[in-house]
N, CA, C and O atoms as a Tinker XYZ file with bonds, in Angstrom:
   496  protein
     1  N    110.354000  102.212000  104.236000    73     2
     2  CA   111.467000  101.345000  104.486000    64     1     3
     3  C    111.036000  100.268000  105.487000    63     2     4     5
     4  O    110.351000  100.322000  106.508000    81     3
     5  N    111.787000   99.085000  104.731000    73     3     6
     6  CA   111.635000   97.885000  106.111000    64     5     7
     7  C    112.896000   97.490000  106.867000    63     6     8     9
     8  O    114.027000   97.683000  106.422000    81     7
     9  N    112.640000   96.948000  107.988000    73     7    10
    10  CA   113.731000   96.533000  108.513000    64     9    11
    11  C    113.275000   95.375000  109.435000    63    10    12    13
    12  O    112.289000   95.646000  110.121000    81    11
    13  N    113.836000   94.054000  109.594000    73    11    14
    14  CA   113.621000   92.488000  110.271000    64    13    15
    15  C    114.903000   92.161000  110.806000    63    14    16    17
    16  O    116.073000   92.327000  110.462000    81    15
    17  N    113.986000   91.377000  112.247000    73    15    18
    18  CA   114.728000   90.696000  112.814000    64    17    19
    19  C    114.126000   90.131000  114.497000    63    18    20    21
    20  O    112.965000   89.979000  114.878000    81    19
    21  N    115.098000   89.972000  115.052000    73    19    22
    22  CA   114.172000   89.669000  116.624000    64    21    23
    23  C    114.119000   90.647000  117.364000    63    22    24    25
    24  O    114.779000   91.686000  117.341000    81    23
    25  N    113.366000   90.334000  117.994000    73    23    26
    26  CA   112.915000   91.487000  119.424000    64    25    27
    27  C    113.543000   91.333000  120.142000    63    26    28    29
    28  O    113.714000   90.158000  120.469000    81    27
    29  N    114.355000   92.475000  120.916000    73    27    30
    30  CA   115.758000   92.198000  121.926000    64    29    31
    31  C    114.961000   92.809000  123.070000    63    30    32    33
    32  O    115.365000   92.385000  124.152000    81    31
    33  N    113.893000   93.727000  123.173000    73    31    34
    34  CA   113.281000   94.772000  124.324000    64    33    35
    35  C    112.087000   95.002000  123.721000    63    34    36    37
    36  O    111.955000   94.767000  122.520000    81    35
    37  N    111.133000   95.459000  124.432000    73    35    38
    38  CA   110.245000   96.295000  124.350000    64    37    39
    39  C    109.890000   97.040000  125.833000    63    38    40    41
    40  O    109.807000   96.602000  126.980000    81    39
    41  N    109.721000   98.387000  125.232000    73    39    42
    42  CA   109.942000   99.170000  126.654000    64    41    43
    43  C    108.172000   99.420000  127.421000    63    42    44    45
    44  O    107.308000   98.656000  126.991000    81    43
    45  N    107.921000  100.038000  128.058000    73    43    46
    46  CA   106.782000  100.714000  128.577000    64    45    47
    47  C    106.172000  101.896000  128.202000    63    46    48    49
    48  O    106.653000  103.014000  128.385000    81    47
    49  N    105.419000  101.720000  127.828000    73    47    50
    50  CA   104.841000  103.438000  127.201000    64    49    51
    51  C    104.876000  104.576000  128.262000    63    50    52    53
    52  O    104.334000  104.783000  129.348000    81    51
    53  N    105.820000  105.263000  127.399000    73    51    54
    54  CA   106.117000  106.489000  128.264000    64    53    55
    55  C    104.884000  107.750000  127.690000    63    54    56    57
    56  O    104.595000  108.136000  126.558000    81    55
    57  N    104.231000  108.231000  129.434000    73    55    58
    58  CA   103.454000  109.480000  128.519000    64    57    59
    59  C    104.870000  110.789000  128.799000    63    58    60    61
    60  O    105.792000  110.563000  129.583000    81    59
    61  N    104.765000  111.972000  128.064000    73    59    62
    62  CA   106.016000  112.973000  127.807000    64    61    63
    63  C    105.713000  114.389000  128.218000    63    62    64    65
    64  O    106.047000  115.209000  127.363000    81    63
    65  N    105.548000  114.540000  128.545000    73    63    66
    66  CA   104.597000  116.067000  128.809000    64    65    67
    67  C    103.251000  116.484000  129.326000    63    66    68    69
    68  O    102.423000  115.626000  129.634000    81    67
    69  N    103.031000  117.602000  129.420000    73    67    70
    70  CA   100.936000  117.411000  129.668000    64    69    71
    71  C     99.851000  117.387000  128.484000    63    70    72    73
    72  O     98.685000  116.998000  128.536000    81    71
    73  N    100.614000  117.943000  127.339000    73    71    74
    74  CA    99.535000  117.430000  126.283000    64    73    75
    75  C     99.432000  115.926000  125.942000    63    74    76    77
    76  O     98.666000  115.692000  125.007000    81    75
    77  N    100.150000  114.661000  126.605000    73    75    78
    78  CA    98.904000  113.411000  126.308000    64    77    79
    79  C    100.211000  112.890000  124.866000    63    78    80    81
    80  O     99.688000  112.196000  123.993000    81    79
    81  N    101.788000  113.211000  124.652000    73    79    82
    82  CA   102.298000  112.314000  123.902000    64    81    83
    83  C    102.822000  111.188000  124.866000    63    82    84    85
    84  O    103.197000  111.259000  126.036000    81    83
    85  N    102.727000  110.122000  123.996000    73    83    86
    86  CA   102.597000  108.913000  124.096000    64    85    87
    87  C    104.042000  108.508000  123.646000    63    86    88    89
    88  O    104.360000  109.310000  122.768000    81    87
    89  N    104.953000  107.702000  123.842000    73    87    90
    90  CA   105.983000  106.927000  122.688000    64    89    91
    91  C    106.572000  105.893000  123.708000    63    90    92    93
    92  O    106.634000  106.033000  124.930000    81    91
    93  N    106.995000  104.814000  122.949000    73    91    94
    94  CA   107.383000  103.401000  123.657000    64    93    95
    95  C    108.197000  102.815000  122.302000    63    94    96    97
    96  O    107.977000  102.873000  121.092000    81    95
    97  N    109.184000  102.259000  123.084000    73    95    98
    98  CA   110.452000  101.886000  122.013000    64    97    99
    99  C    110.700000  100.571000  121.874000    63    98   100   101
   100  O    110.178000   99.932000  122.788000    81    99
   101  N    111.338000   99.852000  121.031000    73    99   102
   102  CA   111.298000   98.720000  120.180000    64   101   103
   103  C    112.795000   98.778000  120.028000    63   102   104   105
   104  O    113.251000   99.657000  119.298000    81   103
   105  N    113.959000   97.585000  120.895000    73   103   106
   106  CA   114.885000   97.132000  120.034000    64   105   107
   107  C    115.021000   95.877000  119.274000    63   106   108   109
   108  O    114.684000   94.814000  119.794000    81   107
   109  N    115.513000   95.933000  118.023000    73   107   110
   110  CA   115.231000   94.703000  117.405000    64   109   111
   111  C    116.796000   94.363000  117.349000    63   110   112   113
   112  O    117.655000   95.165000  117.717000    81   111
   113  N    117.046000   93.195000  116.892000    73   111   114
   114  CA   118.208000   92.683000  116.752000    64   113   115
   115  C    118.409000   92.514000  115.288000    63   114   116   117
   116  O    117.542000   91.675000  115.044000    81   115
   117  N    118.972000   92.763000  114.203000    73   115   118
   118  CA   119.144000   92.454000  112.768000    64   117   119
   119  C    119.662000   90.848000  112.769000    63   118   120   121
   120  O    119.918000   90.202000  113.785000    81   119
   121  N    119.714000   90.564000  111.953000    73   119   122
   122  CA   120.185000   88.739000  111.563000    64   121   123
   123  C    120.903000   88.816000  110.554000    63   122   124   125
   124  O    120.296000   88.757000  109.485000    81   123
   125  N    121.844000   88.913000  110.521000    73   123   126
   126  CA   123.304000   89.720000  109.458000    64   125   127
   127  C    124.821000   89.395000  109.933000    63   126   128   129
   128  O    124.902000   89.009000  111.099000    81   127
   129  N    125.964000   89.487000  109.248000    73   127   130
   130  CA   126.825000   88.861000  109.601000    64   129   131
   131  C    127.458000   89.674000  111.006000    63   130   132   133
   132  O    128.058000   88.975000  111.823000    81   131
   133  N    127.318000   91.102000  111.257000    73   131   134
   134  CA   127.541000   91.805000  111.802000    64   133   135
   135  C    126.034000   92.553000  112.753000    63   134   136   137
   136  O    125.521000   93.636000  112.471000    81   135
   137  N    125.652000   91.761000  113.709000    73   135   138
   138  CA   124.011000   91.863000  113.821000    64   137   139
   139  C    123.761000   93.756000  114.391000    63   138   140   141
   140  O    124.711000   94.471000  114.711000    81   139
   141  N    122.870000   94.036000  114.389000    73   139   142
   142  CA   122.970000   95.453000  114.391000    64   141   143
   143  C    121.511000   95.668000  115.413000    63   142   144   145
   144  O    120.340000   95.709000  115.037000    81   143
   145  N    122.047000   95.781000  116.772000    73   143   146
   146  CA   120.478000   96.302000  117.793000    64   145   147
   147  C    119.861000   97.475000  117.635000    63   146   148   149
   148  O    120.277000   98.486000  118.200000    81   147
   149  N    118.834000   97.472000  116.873000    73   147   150
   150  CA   118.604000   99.063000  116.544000    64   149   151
   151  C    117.240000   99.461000  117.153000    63   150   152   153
   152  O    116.285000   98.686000  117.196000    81   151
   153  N    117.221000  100.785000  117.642000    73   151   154
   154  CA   115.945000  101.228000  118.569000    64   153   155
   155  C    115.225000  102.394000  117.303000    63   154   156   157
   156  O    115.576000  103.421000  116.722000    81   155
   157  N    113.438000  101.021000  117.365000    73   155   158
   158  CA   112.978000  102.114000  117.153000    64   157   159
   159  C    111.406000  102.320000  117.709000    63   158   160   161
   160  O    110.566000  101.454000  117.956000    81   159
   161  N    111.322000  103.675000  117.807000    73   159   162
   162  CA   110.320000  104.294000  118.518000    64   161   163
   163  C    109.299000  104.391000  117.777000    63   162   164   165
   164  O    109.269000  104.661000  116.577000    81   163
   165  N    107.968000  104.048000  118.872000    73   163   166
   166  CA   106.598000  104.212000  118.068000    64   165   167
   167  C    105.911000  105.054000  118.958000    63   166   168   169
   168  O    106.007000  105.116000  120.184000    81   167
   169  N    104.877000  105.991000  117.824000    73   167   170
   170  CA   104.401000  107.157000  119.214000    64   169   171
   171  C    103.105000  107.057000  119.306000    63   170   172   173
   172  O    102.564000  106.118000  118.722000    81   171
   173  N    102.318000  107.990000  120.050000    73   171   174
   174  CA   100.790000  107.956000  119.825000    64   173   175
   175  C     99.905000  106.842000  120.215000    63   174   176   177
   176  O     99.871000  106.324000  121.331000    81   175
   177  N     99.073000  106.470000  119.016000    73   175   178
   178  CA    98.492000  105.567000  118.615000    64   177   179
   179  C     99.390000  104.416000  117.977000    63   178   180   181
   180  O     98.697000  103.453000  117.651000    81   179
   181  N    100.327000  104.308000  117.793000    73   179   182
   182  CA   101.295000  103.319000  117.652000    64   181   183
   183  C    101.775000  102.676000  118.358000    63   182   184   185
   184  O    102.403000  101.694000  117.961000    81   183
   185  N    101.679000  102.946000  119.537000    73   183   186
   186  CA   102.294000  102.078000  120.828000    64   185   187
   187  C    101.610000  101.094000  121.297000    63   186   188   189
   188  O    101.988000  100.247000  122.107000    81   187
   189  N    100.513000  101.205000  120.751000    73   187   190
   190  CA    99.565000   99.943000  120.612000    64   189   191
   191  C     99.907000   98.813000  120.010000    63   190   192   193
   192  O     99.654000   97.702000  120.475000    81   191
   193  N    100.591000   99.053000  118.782000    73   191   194
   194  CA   100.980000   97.813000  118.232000    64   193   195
   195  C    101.490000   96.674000  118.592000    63   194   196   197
   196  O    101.009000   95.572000  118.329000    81   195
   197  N    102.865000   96.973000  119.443000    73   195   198
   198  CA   103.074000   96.487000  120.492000    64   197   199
   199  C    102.681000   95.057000  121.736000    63   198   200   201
   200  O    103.211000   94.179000  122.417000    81   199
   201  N    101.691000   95.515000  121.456000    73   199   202
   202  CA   100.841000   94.623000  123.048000    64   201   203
   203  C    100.747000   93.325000  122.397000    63   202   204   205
   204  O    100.417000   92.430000  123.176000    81   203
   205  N    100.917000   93.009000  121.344000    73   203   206
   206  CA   100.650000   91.559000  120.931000    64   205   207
   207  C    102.040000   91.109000  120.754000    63   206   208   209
   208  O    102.033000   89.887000  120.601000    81   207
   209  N    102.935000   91.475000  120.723000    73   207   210
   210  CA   104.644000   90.791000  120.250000    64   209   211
   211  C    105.505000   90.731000  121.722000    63   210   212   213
   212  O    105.340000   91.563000  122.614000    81   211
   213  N    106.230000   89.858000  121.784000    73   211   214
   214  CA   107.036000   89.985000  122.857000    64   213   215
   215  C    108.661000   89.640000  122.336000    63   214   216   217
   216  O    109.045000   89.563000  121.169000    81   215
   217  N    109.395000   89.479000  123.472000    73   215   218
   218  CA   110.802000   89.388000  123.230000    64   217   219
   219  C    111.419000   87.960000  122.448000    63   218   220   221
   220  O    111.541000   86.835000  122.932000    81   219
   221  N    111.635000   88.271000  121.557000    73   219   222
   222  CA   112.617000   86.681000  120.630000    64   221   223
   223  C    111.590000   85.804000  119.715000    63   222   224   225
   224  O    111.630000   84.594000  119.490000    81   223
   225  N    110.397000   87.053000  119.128000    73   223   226
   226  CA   110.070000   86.754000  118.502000    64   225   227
   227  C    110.471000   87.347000  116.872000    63   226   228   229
   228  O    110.877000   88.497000  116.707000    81   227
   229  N    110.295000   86.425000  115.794000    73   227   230
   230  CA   111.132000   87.574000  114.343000    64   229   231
   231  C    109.916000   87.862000  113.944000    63   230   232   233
   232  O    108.957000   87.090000  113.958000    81   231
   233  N    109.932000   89.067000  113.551000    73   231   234
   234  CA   109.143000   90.521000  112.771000    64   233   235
   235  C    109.867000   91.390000  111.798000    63   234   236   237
   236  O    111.095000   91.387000  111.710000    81   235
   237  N    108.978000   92.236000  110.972000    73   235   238
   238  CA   109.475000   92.532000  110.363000    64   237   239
   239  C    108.594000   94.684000  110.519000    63   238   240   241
   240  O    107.397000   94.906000  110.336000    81   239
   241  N    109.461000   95.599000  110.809000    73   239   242
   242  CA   109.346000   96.531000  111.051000    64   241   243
   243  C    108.620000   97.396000  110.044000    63   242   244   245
   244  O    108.755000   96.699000  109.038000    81   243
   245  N    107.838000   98.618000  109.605000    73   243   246
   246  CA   107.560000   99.061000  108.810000    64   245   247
   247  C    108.158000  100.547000  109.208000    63   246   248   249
   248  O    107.418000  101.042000  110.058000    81   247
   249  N    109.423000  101.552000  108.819000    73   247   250
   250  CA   109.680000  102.617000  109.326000    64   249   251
   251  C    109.828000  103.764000  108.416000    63   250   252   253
   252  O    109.851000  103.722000  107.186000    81   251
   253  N    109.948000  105.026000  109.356000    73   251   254
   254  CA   110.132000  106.685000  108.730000    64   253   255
   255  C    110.975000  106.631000  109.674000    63   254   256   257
   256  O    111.072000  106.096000  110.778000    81   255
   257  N    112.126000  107.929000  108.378000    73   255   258
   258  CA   113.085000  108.297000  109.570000    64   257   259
   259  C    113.089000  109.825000  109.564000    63   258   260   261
   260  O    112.997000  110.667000  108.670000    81   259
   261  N    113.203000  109.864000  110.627000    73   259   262
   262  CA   113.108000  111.412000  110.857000    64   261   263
   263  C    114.085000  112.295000  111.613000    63   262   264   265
   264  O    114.816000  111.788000  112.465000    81   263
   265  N    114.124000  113.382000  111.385000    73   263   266
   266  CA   115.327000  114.026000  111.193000    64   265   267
   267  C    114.847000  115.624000  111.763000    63   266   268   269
   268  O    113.942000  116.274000  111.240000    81   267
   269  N    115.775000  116.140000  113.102000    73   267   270
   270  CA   115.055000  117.720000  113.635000    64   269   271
   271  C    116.589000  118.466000  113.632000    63   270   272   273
   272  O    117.694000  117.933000  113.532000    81   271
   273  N    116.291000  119.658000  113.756000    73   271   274
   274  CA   117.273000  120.536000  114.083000    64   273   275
   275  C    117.039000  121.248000  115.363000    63   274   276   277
   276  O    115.918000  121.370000  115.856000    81   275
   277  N    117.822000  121.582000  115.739000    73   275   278
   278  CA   117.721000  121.943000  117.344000    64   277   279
   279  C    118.631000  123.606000  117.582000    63   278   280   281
   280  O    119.631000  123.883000  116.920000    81   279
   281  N    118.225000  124.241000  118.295000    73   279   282
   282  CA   119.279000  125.613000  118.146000    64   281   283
   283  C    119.228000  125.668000  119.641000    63   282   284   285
   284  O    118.293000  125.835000  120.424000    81   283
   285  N    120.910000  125.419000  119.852000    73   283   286
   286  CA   121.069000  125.208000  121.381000    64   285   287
   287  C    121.287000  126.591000  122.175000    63   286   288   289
   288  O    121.629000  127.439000  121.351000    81   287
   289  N    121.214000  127.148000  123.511000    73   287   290
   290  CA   121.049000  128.313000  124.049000    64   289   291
   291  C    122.486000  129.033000  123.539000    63   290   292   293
   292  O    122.604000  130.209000  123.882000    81   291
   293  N    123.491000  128.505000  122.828000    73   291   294
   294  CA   125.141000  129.224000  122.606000    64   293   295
   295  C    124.531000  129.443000  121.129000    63   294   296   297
   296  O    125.275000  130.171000  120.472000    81   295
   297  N    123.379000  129.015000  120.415000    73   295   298
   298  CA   123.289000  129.586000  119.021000    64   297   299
   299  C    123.419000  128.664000  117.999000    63   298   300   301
   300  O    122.910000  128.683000  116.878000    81   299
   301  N    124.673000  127.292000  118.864000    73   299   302
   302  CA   124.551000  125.952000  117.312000    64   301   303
   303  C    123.776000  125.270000  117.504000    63   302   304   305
   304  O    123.128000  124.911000  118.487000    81   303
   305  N    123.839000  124.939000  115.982000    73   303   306
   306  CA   122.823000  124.490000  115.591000    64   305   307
   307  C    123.317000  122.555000  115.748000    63   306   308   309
   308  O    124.382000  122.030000  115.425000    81   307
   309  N    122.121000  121.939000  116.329000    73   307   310
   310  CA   122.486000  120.144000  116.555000    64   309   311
   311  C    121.459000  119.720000  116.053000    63   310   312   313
   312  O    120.407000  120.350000  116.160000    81   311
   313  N    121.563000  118.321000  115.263000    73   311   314
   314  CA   120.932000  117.590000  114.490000    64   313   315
   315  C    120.539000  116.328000  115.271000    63   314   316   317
   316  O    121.462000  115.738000  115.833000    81   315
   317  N    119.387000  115.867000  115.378000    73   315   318
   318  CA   118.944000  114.610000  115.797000    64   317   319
   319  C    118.242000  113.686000  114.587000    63   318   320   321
   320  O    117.636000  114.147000  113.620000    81   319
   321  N    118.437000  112.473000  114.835000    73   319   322
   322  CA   117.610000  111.533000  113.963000    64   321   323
   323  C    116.578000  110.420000  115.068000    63   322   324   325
   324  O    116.891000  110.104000  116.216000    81   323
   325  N    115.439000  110.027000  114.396000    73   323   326
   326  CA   114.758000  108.664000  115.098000    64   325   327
   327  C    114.217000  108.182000  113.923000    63   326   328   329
   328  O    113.836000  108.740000  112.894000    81   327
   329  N    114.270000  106.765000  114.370000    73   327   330
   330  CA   113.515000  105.862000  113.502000    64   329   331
   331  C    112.206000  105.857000  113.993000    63   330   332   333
   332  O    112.090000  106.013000  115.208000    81   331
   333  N    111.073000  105.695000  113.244000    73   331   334
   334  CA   109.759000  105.664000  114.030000    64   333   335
   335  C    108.957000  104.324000  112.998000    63   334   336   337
   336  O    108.969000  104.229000  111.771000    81   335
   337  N    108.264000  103.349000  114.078000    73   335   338
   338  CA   108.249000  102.192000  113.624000    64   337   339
   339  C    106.004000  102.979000  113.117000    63   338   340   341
   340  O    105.207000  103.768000  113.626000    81   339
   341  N    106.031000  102.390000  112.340000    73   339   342
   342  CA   104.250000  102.696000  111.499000    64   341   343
   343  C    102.955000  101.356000  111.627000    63   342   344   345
   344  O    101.737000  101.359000  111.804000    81   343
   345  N    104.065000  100.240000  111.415000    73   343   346
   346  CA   104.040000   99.233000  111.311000    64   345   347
   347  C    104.570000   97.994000  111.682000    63   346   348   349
   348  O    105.799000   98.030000  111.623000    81   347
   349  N    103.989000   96.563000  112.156000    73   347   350
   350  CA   104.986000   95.864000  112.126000    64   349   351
   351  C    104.083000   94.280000  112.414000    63   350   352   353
   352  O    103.095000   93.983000  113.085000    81   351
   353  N    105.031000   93.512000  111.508000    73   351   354
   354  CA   104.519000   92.047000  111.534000    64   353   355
   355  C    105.444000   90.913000  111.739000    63   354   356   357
   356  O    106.664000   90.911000  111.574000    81   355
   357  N    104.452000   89.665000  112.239000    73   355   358
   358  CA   105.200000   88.881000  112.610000    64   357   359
   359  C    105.700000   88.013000  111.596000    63   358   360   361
   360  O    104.994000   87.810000  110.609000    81   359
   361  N    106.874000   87.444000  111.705000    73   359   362
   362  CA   107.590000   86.334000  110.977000    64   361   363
   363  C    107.450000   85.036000  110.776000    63   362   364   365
   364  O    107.648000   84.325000  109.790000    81   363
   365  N    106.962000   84.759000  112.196000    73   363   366
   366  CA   106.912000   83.719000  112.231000    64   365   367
   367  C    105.578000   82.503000  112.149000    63   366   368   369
   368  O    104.666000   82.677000  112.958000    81   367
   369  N    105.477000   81.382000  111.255000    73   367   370
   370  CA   103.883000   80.946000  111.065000    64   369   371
   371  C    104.353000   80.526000  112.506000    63   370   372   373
   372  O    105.283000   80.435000  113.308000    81   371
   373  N    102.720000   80.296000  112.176000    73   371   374
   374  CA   101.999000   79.599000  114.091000    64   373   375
   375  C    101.559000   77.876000  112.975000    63   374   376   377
   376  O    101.088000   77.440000  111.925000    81   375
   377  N    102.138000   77.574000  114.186000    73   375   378
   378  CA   101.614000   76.238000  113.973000    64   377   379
   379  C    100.143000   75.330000  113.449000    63   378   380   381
   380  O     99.189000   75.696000  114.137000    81   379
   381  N     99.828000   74.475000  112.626000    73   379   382
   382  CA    98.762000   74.422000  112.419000    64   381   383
   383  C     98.026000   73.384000  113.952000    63   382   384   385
   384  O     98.420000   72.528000  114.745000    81   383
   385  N     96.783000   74.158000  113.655000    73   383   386
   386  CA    95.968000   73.298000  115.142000    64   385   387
   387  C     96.306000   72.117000  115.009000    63   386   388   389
   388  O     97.261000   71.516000  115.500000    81   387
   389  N     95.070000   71.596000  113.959000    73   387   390
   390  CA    95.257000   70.694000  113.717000    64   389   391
   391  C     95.436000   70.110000  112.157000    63   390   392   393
   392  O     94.496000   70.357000  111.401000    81   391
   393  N     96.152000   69.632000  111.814000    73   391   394
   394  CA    96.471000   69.117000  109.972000    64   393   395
   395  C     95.770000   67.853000  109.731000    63   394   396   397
   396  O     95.997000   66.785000  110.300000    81   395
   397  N     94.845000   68.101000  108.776000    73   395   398
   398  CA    94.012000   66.636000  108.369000    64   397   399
   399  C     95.467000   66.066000  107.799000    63   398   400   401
   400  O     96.454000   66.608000  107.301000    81   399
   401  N     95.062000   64.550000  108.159000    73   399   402
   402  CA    96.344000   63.786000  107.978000    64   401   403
   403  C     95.729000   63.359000  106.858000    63   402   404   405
   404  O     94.524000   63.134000  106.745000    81   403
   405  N     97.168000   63.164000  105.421000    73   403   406
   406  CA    97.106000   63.422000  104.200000    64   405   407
   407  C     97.177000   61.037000  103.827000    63   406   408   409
   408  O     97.912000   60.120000  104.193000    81   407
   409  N     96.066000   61.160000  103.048000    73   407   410
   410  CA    96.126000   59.292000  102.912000    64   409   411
   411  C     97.249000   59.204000  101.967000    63   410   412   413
   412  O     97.367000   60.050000  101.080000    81   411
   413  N     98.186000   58.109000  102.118000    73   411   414
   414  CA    99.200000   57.925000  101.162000    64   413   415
   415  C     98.634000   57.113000   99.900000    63   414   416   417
   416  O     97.671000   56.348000   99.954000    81   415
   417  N     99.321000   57.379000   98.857000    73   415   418
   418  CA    99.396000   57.223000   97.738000    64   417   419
   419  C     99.213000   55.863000   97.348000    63   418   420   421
   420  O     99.940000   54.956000   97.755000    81   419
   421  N     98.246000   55.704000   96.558000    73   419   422
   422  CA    97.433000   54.099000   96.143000    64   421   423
   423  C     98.912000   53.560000   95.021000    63   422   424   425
   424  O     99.486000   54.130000   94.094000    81   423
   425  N     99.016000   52.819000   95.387000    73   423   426
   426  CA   100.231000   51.898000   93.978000    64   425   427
   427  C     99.013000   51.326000   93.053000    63   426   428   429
   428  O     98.074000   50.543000   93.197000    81   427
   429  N     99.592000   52.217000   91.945000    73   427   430
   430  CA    98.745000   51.482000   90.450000    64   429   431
   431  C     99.502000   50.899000   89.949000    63   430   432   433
   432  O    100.710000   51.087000   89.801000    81   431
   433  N     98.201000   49.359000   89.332000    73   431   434
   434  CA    99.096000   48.380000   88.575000    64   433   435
   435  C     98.879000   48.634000   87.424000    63   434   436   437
   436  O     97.714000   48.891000   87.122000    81   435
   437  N     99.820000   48.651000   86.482000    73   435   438
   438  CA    99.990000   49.044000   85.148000    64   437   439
   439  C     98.621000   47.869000   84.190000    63   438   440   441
   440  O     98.362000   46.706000   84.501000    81   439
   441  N     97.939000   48.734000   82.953000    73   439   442
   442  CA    97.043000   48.151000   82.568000    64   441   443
   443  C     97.534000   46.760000   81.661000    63   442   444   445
   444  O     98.356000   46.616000   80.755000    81   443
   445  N     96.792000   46.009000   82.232000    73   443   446
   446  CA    96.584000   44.517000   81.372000    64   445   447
   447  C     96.102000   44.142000   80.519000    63   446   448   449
   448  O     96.446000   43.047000   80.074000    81   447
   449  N     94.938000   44.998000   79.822000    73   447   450
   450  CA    93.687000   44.690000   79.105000    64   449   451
   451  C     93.875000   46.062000   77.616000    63   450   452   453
   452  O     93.070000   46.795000   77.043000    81   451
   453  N     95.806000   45.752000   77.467000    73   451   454
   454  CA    95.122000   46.716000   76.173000    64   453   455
   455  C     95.281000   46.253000   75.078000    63   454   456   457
   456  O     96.076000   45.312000   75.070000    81   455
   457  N     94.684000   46.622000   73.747000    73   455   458
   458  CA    95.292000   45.590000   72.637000    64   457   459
   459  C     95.882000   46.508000   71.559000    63   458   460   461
   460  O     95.548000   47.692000   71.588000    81   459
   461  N     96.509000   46.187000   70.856000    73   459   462
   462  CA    97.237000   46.434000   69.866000    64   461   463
   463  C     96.844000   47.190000   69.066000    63   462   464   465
   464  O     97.654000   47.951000   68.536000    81   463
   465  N     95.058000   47.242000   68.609000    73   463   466
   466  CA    94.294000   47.643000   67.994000    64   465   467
   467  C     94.023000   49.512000   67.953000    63   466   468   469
   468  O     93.824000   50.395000   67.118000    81   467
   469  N     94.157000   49.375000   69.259000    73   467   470
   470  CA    93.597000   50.748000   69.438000    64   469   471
   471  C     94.709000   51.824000   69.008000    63   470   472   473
   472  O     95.931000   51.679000   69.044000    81   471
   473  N     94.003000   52.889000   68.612000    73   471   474
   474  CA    95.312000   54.394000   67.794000    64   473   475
   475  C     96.190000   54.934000   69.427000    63   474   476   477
   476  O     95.633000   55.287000   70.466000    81   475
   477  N     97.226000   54.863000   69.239000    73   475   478
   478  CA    97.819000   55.437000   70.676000    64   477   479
   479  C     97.581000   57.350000   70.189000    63   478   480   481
   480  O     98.301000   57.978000   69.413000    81   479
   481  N     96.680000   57.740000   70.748000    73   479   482
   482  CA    96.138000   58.971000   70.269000    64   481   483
   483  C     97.027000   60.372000   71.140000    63   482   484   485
   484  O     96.727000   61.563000   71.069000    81   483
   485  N     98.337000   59.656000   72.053000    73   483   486
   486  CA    98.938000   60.800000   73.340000    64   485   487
   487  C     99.935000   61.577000   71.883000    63   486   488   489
   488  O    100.372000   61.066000   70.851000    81   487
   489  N     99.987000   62.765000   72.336000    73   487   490
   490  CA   100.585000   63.534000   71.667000    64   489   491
   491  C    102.032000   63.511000   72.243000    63   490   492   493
   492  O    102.625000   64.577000   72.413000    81   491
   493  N    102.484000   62.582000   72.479000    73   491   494
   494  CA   104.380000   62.716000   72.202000    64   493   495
   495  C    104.663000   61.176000   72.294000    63   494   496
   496  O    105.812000   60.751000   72.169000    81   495
């Protein structure tokens, strides 16, 4: 699944524990009639992605959603969801350095030198 729009945040990579997880979060802003700020988290080796994008730029997300069950100390059972971003690119072109400037268009003068003689050989 994809999902686009601008960058509203990007957080700080949080490490989580002592085994060494990694995750840092991403809100984007949707561009829709009803805009929708949605957080999503990248973990690991994904939080890398990151370091090149900043805030109010448009991208376009690459995500999994994922889904745990939890069994709380009273016995119920609670459901969590996260989006987790895999991927993600930018929207927007970059400007060209520099653009060879394009020569304008020669005005042709219509031919003078034709005669009557010759087969008009154009097919229409």
């Amino acid at each position: 699944m994809e999902i686009q729009g601008k960058i509203k945040l990007i957080g700080e990579t949080q490490s989580i524990g002592s085994n060494g997880f990694r995750k840092r979060e991403l809100v984007l802003t949707t561009e829709e009639q009803y805009p929708q700020h949605i957080m999503v988290e990248f973990i690991q080796d994904k939080t890398d992605l990151l370091n090149n994008y900043q805030v109010g730029q448009q991208i376009k997300v690459g995500i999994n959603l994922r889904g745990r069950e939890w069994i709380n100390p009273q016995g119920e059972a609670k459901y969590f969801n996260a989006i987790q971003g895999w991927r993600i690119e930018n929207l927007q072109q970059a400007a060209p350095a520099s653009a060879a400037p394009v020569a304008p268009a020669q005005a042709f003068e219509p031919a003078t030198d034709l005669s009557e003689d010759e087969p008009n050989d154009l097919p229409f």
